[in-house]
VMD Tcl script that builds the backbone (N, CA, C; Angstrom):
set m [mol new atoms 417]
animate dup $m
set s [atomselect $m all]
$s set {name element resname resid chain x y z} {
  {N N UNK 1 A 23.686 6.731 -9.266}
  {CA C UNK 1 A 22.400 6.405 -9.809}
  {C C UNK 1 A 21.746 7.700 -10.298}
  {N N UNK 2 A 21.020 7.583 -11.466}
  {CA C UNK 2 A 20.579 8.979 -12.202}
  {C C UNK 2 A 18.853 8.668 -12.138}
  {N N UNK 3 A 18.188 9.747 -11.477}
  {CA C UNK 3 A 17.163 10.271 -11.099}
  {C C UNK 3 A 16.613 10.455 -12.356}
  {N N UNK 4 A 15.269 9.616 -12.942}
  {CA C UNK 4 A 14.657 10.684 -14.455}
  {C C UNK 4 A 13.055 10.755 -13.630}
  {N N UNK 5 A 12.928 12.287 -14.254}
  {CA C UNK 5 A 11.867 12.853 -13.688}
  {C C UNK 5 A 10.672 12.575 -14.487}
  {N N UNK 6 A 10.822 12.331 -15.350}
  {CA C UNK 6 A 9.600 11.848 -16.888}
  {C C UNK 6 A 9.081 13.398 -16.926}
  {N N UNK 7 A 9.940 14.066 -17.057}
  {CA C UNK 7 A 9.357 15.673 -17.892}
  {C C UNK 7 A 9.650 15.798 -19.262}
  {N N UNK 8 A 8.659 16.317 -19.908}
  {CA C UNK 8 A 8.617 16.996 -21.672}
  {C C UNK 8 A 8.927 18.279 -21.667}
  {N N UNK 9 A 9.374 19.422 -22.566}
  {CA C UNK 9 A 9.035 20.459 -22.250}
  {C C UNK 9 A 7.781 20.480 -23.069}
  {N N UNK 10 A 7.137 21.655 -22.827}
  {CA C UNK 10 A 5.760 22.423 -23.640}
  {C C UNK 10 A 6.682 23.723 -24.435}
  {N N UNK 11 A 5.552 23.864 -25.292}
  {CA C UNK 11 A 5.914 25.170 -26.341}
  {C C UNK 11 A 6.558 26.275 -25.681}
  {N N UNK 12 A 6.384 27.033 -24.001}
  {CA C UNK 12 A 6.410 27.936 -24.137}
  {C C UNK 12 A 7.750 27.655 -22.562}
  {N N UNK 13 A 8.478 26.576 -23.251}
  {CA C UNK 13 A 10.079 26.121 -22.040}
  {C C UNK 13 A 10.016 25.392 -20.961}
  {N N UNK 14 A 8.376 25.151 -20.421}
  {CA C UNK 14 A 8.121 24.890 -18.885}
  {C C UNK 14 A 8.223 23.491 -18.875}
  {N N UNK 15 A 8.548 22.723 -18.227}
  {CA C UNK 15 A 8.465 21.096 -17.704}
  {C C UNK 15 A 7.134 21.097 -17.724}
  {N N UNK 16 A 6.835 19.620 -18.633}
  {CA C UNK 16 A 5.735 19.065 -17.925}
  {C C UNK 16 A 5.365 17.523 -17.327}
  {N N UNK 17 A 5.273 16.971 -16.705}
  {CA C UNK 17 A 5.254 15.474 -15.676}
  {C C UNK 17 A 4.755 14.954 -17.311}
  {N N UNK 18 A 5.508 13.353 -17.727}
  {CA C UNK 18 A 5.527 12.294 -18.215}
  {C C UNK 18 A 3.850 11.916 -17.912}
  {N N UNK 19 A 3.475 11.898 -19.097}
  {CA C UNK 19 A 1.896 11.538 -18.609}
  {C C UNK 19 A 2.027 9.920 -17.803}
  {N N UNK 20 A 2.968 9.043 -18.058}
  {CA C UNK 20 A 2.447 7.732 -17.574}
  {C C UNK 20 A 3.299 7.437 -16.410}
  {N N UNK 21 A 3.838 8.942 -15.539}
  {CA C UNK 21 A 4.183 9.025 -14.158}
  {C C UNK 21 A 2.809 9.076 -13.125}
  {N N UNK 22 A 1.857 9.559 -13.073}
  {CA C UNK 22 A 0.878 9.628 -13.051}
  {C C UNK 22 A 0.015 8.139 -12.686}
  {N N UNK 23 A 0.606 7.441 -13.615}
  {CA C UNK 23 A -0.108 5.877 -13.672}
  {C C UNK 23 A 1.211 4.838 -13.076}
  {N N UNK 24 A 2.274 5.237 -13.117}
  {CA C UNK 24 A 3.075 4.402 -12.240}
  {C C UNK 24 A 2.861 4.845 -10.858}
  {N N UNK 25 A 2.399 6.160 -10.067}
  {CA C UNK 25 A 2.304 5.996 -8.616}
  {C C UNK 25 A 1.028 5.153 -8.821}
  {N N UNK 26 A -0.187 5.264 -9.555}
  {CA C UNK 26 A -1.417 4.510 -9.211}
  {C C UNK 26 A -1.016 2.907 -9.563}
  {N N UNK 27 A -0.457 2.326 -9.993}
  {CA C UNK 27 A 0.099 0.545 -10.351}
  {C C UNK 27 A 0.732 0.722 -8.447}
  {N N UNK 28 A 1.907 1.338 -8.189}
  {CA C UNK 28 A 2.303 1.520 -7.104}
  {C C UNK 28 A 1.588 1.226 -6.157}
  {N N UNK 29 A 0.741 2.159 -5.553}
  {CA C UNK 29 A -0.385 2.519 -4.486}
  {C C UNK 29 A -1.498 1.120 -4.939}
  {N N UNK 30 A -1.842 0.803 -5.324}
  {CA C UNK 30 A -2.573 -0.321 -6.107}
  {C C UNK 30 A -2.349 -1.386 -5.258}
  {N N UNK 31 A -0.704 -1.774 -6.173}
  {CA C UNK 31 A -0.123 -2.767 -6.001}
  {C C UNK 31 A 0.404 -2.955 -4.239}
  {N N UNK 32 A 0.465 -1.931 -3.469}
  {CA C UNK 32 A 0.868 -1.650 -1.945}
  {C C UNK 32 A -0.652 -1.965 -1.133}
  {N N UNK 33 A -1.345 -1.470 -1.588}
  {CA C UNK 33 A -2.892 -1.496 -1.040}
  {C C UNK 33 A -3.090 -3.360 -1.254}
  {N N UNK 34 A -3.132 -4.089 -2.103}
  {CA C UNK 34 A -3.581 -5.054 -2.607}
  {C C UNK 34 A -2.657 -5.977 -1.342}
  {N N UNK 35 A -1.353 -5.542 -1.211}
  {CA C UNK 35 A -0.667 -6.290 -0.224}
  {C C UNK 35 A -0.790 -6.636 1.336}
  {N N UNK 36 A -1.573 -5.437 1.208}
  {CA C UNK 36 A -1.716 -4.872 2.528}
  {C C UNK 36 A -2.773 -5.621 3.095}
  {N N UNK 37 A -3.953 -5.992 1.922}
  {CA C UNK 37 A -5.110 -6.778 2.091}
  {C C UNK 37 A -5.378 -8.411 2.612}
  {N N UNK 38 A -4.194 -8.682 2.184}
  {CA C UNK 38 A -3.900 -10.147 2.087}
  {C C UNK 38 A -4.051 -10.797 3.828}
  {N N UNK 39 A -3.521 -10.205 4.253}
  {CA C UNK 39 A -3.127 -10.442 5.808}
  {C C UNK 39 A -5.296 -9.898 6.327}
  {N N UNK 40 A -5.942 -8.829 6.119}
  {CA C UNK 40 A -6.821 -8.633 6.450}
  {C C UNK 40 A -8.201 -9.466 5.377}
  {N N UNK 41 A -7.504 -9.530 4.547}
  {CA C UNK 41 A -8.867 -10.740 3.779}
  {C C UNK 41 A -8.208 -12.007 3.482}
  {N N UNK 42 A -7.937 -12.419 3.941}
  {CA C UNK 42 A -6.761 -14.128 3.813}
  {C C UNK 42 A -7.598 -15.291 2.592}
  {N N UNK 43 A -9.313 -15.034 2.896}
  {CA C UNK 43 A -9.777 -16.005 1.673}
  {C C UNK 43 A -9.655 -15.027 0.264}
  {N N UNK 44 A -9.251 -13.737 0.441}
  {CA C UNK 44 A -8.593 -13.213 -1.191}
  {C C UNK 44 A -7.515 -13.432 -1.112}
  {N N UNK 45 A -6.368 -13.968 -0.489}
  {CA C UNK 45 A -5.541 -14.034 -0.639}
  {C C UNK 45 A -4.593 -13.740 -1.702}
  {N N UNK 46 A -5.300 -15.221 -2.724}
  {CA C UNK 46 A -4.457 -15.601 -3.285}
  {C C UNK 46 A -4.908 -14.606 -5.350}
  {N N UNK 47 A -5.988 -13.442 -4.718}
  {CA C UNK 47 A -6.375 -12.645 -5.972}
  {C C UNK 47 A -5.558 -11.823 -5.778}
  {N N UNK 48 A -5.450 -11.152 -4.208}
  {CA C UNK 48 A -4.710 -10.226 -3.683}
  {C C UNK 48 A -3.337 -9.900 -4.041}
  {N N UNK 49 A -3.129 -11.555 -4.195}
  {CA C UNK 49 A -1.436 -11.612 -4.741}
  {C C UNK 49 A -1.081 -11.237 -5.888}
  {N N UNK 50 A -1.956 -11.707 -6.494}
  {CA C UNK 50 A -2.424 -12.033 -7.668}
  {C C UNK 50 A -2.130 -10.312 -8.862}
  {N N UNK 51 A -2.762 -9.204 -7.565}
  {CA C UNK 51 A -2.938 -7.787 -7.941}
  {C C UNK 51 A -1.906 -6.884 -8.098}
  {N N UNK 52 A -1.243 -7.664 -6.761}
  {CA C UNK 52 A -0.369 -7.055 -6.349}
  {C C UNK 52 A 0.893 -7.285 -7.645}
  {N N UNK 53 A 0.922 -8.401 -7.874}
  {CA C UNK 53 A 2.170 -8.854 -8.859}
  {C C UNK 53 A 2.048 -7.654 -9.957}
  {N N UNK 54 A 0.894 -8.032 -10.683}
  {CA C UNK 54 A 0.481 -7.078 -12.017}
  {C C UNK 54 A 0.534 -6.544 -11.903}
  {N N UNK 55 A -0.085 -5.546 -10.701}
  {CA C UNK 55 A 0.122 -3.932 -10.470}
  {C C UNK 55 A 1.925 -3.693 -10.684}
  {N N UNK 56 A 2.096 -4.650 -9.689}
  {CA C UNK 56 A 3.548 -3.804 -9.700}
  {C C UNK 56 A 4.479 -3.823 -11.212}
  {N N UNK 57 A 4.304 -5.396 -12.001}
  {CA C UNK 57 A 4.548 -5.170 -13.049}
  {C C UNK 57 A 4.274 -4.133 -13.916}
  {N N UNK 58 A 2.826 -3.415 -13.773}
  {CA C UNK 58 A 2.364 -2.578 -14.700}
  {C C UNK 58 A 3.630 -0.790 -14.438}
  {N N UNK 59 A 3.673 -1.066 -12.866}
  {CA C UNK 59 A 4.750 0.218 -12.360}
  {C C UNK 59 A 5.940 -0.010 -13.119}
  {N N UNK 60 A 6.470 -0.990 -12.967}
  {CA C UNK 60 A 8.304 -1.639 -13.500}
  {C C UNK 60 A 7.723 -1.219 -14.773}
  {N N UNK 61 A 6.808 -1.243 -15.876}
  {CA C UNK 61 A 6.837 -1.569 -17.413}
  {C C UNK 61 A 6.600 0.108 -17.315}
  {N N UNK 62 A 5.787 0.292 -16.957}
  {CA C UNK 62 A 5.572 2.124 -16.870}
  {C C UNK 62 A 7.009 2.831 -16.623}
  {N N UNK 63 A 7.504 2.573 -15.612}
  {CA C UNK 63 A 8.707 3.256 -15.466}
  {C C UNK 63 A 10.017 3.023 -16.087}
  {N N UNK 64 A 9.995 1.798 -17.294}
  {CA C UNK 64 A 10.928 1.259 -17.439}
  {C C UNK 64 A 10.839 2.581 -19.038}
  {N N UNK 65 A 9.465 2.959 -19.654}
  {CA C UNK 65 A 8.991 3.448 -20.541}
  {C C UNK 65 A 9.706 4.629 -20.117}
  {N N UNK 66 A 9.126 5.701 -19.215}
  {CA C UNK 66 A 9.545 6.852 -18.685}
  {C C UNK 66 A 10.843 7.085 -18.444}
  {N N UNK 67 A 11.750 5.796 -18.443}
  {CA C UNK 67 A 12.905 6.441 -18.350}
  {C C UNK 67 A 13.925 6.268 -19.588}
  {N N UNK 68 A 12.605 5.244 -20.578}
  {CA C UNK 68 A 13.379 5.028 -21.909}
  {C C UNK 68 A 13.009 6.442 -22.603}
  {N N UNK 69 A 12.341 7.281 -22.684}
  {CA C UNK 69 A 12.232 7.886 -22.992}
  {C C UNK 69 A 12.417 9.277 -22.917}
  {N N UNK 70 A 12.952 9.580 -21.703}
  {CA C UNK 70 A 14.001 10.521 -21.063}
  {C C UNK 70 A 15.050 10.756 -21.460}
  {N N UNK 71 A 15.664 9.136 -22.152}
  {CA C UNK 71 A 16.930 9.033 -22.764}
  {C C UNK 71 A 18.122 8.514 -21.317}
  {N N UNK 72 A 17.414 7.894 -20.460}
  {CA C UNK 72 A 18.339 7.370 -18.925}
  {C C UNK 72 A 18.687 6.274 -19.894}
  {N N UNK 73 A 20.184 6.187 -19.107}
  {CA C UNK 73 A 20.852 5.043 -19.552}
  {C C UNK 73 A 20.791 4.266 -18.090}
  {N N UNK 74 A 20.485 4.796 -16.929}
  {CA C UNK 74 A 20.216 3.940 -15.675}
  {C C UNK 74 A 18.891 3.720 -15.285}
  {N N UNK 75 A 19.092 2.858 -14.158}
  {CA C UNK 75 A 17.159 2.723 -14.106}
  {C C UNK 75 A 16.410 3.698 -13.270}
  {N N UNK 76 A 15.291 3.553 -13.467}
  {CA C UNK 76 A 14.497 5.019 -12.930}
  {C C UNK 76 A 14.632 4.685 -12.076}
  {N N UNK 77 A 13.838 5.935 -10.765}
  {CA C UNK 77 A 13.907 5.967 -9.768}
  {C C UNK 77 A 12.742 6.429 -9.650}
  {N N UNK 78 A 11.652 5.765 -8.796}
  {CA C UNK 78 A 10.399 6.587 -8.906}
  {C C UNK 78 A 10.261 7.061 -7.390}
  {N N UNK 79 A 9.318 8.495 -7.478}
  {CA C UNK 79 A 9.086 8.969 -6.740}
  {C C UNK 79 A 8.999 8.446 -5.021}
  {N N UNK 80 A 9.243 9.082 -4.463}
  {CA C UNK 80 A 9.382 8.618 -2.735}
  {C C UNK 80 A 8.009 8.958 -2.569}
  {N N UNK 81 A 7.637 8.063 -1.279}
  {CA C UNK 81 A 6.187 8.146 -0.894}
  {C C UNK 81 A 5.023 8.090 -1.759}
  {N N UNK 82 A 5.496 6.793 -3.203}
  {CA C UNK 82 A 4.204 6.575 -3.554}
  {C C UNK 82 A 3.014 6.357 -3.217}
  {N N UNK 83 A 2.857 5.550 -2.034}
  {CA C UNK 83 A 1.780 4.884 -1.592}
  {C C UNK 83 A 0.954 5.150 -0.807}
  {N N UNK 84 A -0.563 5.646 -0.682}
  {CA C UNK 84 A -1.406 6.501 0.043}
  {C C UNK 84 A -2.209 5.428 0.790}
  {N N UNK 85 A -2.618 5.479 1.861}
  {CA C UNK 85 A -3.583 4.207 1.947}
  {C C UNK 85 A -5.344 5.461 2.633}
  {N N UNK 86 A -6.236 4.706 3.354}
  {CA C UNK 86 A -7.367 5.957 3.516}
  {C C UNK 86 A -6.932 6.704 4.709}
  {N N UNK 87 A -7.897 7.093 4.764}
  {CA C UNK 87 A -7.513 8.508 5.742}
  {C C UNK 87 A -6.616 7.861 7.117}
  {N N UNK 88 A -6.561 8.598 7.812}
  {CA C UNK 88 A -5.568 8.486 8.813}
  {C C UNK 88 A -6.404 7.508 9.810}
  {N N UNK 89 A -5.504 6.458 10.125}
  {CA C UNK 89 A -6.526 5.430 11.364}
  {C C UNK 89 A -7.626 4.179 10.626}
  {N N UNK 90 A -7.422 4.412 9.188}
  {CA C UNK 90 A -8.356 3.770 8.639}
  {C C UNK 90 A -7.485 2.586 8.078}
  {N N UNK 91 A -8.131 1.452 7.738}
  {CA C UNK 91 A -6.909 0.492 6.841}
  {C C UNK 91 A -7.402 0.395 5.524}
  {N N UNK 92 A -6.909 -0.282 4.857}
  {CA C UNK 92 A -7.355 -0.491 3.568}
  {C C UNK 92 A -8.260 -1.340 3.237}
  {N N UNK 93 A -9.458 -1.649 2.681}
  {CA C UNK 93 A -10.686 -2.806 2.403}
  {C C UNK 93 A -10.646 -3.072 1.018}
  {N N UNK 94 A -11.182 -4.155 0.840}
  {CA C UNK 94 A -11.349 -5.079 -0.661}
  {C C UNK 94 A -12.389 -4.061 -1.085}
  {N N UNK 95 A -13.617 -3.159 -0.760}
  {CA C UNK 95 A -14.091 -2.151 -1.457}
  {C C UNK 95 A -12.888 -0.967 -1.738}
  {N N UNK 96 A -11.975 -0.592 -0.936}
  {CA C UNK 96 A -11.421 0.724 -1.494}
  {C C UNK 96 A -10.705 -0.047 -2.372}
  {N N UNK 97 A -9.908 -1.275 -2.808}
  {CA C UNK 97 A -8.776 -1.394 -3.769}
  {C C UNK 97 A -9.572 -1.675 -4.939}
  {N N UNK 98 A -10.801 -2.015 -5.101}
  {CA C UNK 98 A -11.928 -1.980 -6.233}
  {C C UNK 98 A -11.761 -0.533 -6.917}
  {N N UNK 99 A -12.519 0.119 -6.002}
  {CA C UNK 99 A -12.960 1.614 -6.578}
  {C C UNK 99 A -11.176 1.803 -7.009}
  {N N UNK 100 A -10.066 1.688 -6.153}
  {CA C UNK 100 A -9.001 2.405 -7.044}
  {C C UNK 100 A -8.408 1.629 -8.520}
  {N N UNK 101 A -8.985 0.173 -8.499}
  {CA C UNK 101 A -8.760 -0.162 -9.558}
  {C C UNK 101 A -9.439 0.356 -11.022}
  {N N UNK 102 A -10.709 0.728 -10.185}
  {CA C UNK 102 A -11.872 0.919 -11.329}
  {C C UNK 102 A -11.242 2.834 -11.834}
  {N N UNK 103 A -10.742 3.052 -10.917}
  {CA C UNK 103 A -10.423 4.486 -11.066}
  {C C UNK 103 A -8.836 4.434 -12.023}
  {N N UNK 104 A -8.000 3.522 -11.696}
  {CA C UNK 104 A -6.800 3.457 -12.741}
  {C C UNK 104 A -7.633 2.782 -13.893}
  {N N UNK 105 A -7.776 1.733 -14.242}
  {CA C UNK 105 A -8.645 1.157 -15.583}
  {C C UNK 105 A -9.210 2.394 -16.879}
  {N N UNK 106 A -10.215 3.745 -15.805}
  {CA C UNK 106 A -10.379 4.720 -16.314}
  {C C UNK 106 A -9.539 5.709 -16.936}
  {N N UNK 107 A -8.653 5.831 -15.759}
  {CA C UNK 107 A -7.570 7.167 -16.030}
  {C C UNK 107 A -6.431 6.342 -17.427}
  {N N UNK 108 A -6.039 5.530 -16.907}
  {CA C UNK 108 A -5.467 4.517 -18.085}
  {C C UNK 108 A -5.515 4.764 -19.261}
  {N N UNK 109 A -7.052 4.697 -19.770}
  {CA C UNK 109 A -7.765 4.311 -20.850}
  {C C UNK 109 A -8.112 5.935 -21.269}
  {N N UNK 110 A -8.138 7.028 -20.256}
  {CA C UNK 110 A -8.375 7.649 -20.635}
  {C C UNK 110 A -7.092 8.712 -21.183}
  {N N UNK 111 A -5.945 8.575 -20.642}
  {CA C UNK 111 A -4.121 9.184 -21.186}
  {C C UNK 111 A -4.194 8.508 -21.983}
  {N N UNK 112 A -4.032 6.926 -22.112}
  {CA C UNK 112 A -3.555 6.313 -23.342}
  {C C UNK 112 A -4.127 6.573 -25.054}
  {N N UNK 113 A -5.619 7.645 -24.751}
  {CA C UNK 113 A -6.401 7.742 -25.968}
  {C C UNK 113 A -5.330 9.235 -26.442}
  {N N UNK 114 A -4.495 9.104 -25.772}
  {CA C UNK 114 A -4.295 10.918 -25.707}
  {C C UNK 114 A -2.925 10.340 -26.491}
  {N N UNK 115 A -2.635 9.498 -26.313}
  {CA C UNK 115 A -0.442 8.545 -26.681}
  {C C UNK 115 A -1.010 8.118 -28.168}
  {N N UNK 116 A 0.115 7.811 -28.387}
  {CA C UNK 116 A 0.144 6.912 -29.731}
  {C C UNK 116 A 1.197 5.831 -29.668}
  {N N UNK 117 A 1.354 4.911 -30.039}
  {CA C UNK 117 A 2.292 3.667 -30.760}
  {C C UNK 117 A 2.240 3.029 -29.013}
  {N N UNK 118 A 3.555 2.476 -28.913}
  {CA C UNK 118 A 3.483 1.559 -28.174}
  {C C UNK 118 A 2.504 1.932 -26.435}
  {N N UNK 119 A 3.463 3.145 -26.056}
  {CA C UNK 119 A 2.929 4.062 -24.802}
  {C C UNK 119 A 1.241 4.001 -25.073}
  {N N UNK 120 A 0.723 3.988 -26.178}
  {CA C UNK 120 A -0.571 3.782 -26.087}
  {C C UNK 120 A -1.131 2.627 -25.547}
  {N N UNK 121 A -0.412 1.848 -26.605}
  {CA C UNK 121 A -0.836 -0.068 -26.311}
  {C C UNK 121 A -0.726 -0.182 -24.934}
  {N N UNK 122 A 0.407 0.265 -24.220}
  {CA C UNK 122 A 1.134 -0.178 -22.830}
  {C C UNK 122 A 0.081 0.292 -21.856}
  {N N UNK 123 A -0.658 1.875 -22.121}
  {CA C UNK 123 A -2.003 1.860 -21.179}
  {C C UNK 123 A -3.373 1.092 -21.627}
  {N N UNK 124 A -3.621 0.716 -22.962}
  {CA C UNK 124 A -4.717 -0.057 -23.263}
  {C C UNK 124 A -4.560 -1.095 -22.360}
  {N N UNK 125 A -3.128 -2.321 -22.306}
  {CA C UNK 125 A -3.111 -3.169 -21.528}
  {C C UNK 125 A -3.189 -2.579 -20.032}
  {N N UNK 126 A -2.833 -1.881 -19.738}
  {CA C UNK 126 A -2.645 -1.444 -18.106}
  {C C UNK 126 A -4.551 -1.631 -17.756}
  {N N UNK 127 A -5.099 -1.152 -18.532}
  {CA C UNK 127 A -6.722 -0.738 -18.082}
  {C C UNK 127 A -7.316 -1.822 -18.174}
  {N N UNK 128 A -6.690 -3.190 -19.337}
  {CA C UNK 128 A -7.464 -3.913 -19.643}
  {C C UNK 128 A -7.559 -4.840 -18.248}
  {N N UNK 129 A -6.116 -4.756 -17.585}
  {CA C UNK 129 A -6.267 -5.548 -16.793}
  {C C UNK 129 A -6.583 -5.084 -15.761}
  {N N UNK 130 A -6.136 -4.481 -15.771}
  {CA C UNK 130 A -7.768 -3.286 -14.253}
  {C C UNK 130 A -8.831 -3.720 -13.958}
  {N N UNK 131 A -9.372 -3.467 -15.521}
  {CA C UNK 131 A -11.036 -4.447 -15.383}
  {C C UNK 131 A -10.794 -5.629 -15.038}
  {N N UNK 132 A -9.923 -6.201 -15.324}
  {CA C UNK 132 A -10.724 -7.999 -15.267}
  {C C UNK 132 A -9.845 -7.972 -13.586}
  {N N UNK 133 A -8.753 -7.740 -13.077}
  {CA C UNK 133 A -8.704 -7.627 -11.573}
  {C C UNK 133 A -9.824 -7.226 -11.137}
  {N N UNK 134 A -10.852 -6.014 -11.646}
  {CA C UNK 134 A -11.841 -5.470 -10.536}
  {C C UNK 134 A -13.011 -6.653 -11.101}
  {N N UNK 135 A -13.061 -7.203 -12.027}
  {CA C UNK 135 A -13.968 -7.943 -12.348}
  {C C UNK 135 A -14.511 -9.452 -11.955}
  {N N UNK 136 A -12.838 -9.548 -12.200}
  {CA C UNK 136 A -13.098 -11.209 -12.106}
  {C C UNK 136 A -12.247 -11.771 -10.548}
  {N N UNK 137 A -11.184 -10.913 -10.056}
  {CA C UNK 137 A -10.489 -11.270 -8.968}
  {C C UNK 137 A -11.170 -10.449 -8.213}
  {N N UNK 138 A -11.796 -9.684 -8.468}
  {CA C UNK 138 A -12.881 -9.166 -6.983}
  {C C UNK 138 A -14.134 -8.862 -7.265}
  {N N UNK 139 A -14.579 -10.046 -7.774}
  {CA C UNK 139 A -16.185 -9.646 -7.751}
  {C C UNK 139 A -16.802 -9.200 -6.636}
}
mol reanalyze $m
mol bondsrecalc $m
mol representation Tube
mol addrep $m
């Protein structure tokens, strides 16, 4: 199995991280947090699930990008220990997976102004649905 790191070089030889590696640990961590919720908010259940799916889809479509574009002829492999939850002893709440949605939606929207052609479109959608998860599945 072949490892792609989603690095570019820059002008002056150095690696630099795949901007939409960045946004596959946050779909990741998202999508892990949202799971995690289900069992501790049971009447979100079924939004929870709901988050979790998309998120993770949004990781698979992100990484499927990053490694098309690496030039992998195998499938990526993303980073070990994506998933952060709050500080130590703490669990995860339907307020923290808000704020991190509202925080990918941003970051999203804000790389994808930076892409062009499809990699653009692919974070416009990533953010769009950010909002309406933080909007409409967790008011």
């Amino acid at each position: 199995m072949a490892v792609v790191t989603g690095c570019g070089i820059t002008d002056d030889g150095e690696q630099e991280p795949d901007p939409l590696l960045s946004q596959a640990v946050r779909a990741r961590t998202d999508a892990s947090t949202a799971t995690a919720l289900v069992a501790l908010a049971p009447d979100l259940a079924e939004s929870l699930t709901t988050i979790s799916s998309e998120r993770t889809a949004h990781a698979d479509a992100l990484e499927a990008e990053i490694a098309r574009a690496a030039g992998a002829t195998t499938s990526y492999t993303p980073p070990s220990s994506t998933t952060t939850t709050a500080a130590a002893g703490e669990g995860p709440t339907v307020e923290l997976l808000r704020e991190r949605l509202s925080q990918s939606q941003r970051s999203a929207a804000e790389v994808g102004r930076s892409l062009q052609g499809f990699r653009a479109g692919l974070l416009a959608s990533v953010s769009a649905a950010c909002a309406v998860e933080t909007a409409v599945l967790l008011p």
